[in-house]
N, C-alpha and C positions, 0 to 999 in steps of 0.2 A: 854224817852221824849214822852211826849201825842202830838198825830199827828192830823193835819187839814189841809183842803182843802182850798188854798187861790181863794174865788168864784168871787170877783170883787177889783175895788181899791177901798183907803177907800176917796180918793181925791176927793171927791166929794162938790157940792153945796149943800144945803137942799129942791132943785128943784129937783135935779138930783136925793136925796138920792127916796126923794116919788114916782120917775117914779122906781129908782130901786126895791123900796119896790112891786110895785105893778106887775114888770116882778116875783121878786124871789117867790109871792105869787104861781105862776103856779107847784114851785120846791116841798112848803111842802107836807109834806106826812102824814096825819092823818088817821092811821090806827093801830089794836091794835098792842101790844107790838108782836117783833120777836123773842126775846131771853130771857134769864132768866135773871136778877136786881140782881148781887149779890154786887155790889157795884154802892154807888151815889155821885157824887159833887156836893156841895154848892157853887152856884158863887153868889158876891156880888161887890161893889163898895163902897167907901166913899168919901167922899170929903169936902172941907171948901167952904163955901159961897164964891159965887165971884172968886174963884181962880178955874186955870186951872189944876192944880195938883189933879191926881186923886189916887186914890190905889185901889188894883185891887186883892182880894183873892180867893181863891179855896178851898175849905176842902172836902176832901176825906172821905166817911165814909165805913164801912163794915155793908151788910144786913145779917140774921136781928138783930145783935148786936146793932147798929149803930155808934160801934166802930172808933175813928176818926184814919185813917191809913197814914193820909198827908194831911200837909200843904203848900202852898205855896200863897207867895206873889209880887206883884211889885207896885214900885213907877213909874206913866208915867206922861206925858201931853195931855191933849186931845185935839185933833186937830178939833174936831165938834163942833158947838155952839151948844150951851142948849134948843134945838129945843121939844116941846111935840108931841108925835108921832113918832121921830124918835132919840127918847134916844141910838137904839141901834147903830147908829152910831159914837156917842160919847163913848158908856161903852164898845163895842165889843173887840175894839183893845186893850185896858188893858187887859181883862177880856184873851184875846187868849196870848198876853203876861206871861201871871201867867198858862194856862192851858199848854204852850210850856214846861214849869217848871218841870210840876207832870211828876215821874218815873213811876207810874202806868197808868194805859187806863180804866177809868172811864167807867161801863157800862152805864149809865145814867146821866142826869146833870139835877141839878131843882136851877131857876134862879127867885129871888127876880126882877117879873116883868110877865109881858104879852107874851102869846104864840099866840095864833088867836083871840085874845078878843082883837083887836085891827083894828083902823078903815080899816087898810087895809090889817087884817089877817096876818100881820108879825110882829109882839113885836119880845121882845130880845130875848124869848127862842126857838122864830122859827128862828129869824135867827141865832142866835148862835148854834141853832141845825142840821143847813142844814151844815155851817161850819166845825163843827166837826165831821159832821155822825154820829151823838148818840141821840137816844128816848132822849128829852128834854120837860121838861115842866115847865110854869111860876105858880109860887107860890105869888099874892103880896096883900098887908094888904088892898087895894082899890080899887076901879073901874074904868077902864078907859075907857068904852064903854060896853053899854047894862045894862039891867033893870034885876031883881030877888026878888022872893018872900022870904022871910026871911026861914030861914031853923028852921027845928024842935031843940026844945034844946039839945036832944042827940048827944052824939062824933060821928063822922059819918054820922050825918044826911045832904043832901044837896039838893038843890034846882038849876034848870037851870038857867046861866046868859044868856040869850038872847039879839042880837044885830041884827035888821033890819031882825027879823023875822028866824035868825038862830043862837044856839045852841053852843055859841063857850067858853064856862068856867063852872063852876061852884060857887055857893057862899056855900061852905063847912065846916061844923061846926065840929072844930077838938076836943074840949075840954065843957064840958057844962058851961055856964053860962059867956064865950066871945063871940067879934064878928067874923063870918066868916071869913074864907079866900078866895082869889077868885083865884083856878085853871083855868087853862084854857093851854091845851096842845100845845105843841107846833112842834115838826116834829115826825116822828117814833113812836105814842103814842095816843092813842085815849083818849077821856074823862073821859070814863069809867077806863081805865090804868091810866090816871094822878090824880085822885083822890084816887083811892085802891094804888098806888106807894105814894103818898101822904102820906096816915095812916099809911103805913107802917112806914115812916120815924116820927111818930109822937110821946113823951113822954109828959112831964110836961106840956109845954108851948103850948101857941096858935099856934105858930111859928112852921113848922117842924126842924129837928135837922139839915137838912142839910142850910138851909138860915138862920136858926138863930145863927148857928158857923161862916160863913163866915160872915154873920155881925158883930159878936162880934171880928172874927177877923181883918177885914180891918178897923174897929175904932179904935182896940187897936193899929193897926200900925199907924195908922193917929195920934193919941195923941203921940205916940212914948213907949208907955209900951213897945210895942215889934216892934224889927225890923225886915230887910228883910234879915240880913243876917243871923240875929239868926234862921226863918225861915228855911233858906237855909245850917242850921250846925247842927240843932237841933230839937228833936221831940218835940212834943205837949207838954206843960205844963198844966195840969188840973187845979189848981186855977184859969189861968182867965176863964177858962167858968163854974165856980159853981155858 
């Protein structure tokens, strides 16, 4: 079982959640990488409009194959309203639900969503990062704070996201001829690490491999192709993610 640190309760107001957001700001650690990446999680979420039911995936990949080596999922209820800014109080509690799950101990996690590119420097993969104790960084398709000059069309090429005059993402061009992605690190992991950890995880798709299986995965649980117990009996099926 993959182990975390229970840092606060999740009981909170969405008053409460922003004063907390702005103590656990003092916690991240943005500094470069401390250990070697030889495996990374893909966390996501899905959900239906309007409904409090969420699903809550993990995929597990091996570097630098990006070989998928675990899955896991869960069905919860989210006990946060749908607050902007403080998403991670709503997606966290699934999201640690499904990472209780994995038999392995992920050296890294990259999370469809914001690390310190956010107004109060904590998105979900800082605080989900502080949580688990592992280099986390947010990988997401938009911006949710600060300005960027468009990046050159080559894979690799990036440009700084800038917010109130500091330096907190990237807008990162993984593939030529899409639009950027916007890294932006989030505990144990500096810029510079979350975009090179980034490429690495990167083939085909605009998408890295690890956010765009855990997407593909928590929709196919939501529609019901696949369940959580099949998940939970059974390895990876390759057709649904070709």
């Amino acid at each position: 079982m993959a182990h975390f640190q229970n840092l606060h309760s999740w009981a909170l107001s969405p008053r409460e959640a922003v004063e907390l957001q702005r103590s656990l700001r003092g916690k991240v650690r943005i500094e470069p990488l401390g250990r070697e990446i030889g495996t990374i999680a893909g966390a996501d979420i899905s959900f239906d409009k309007f409904s409090s039911t969420v699903y809550a995936g993990i995929v597990v990949l091996r570097l630098p194959s990006l070989e998928v080596i675990e899955e896991v999922g869960v069905r919860s209820e989210a006990q946060f309203p749908y607050v902007p800014g403080l998403l991670s109080f709503r997606e966290t509690p699934p999201l640690l639900e499904a990472w209780a799950k994995l038999k392995c101990e992920p050296d890294a996690v990259m999370l469809d969503g914001q690390g310190i590119a956010h107004p109060r420097r904590v998105g979900i993969a800082s605080h989900f990062g502080l949580i688990v104790d592992r280099p986390a960084l947010g990988c997401a398709k938009s911006v949710l704070v600060g300005r960027y000059v468009e990046p050159e069309r080559e894979p690799g090429s990036w440009t700084p996201l800038v917010h109130q005059g500091e330096t907190v993402g990237a807008a990162l061009r993984t593939k030529a001829g899409v639009q950027p992605v916007f890294v932006s690190p989030g505990h144990l992991i500096d810029l510079q690490g979350a975009i090179a950890l980034t490429l690495r995880c990167c083939k085909a798709s605009r998408v890295p491999e690890p956010t765009r299986l855990a997407h593909l995965l928590v929709n196919a649980v939501r529609r019901g192709e696949r369940t959580i117990d099949e998940l939970d009996r059974t390895p990876r099926q390759d057709s649904l993610f070709d």
